[in-house]
C-alpha positions in Angstrom: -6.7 -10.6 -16.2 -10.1 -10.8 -14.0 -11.5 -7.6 -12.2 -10.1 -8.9 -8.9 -6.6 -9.3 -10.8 -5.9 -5.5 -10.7 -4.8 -2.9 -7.7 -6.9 0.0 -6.9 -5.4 3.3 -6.4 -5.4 3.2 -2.7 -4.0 -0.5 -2.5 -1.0 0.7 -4.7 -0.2 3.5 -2.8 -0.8 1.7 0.5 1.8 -1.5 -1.0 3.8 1.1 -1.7 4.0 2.4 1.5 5.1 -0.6 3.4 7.7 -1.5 1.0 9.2 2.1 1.6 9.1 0.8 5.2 10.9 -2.2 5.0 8.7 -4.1 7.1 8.8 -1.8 10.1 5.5 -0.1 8.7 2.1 0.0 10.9 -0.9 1.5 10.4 0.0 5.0 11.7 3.7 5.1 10.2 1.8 3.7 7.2 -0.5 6.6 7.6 2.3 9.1 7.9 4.1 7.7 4.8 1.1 8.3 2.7 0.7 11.9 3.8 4.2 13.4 3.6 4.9 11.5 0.1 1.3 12.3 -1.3 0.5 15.3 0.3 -3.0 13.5 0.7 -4.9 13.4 3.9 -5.8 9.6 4.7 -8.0 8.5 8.1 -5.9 5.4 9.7 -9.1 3.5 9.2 -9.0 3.9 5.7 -5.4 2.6 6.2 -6.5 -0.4 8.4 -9.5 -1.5 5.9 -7.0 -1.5 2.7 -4.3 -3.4 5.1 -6.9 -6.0 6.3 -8.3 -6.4 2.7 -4.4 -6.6 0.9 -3.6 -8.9 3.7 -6.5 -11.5 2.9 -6.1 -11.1 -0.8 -2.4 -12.8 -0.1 -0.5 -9.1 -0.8 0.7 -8.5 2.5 1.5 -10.0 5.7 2.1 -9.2 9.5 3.6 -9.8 12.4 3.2 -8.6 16.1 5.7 -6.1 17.7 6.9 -5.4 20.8 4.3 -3.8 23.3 4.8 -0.1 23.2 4.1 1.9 26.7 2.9 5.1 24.4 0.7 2.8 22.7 -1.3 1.9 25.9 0.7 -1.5 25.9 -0.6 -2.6 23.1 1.7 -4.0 20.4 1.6 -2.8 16.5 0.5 -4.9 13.9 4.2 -4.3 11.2 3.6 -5.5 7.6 5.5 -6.4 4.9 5.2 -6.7 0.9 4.6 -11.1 -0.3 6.2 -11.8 -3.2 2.7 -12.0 -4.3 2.2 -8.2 -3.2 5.3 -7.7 -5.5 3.8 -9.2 -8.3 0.8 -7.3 -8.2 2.4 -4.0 -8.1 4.7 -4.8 -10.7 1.4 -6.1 -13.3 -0.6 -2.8 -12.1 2.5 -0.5 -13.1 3.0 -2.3 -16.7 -0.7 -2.0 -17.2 -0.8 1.6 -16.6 2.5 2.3 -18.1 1.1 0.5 -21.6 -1.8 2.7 -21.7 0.5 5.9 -21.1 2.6 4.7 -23.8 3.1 7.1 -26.6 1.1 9.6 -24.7 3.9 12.6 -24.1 3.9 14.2 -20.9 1.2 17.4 -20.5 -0.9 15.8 -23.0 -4.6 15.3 -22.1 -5.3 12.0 -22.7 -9.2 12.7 -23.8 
């Protein structure tokens, strides 16, 4: 695998996100996930940079909802997971779960 092969962190966590959604996540929902699973305060434009970046990279991909009056009129971007998302999350978890292997739980890895 190449450098540009593997997730970072905040990609996972983000994919992970919108496939907790089932493709009815945008970027504040998104936003929302992350906090109350994480307990980790994230800015929405931190959220909107890692969408726009997983999107070009193939990982994700939108579509345009309905105009919401409490949104101005404007309409949310929703995203969902490509199989190619899928596949990424999948080789990120069995690389980290072969480095944790045979490491028992509490153990400082150093």
């Amino acid at each position: 695998m190449t450098k540009g092969d593997y997730l970072g962190e905040f990609e996972q966590i983000v994919l992970l996100a919108v496939l907790r959604l089932e493709s009815e996540g945008y970027g504040v929902t998104i936003r929302a996930e992350i906090e109350g699973r994480t307990g980790r305060d994230v800015s929405v434009g931190a959220v909107y940079a890692t969408l726009d970046r997983l999107q070009t990279k193939g990982f994700l991909e939108s579509r345009e909802g309905r105009p919401a009056a409490r949104r101005g009129g404007r309409a949310p971007r929703h995203f969902s997971v490509t199989e190619a998302g899928r596949s990424a999350l999948d080789r990120s978890r069995r690389m980290l779960d072969s480095l944790w292997d045979g490491i028992a739980p509490g153990t400082d890895p150093a």
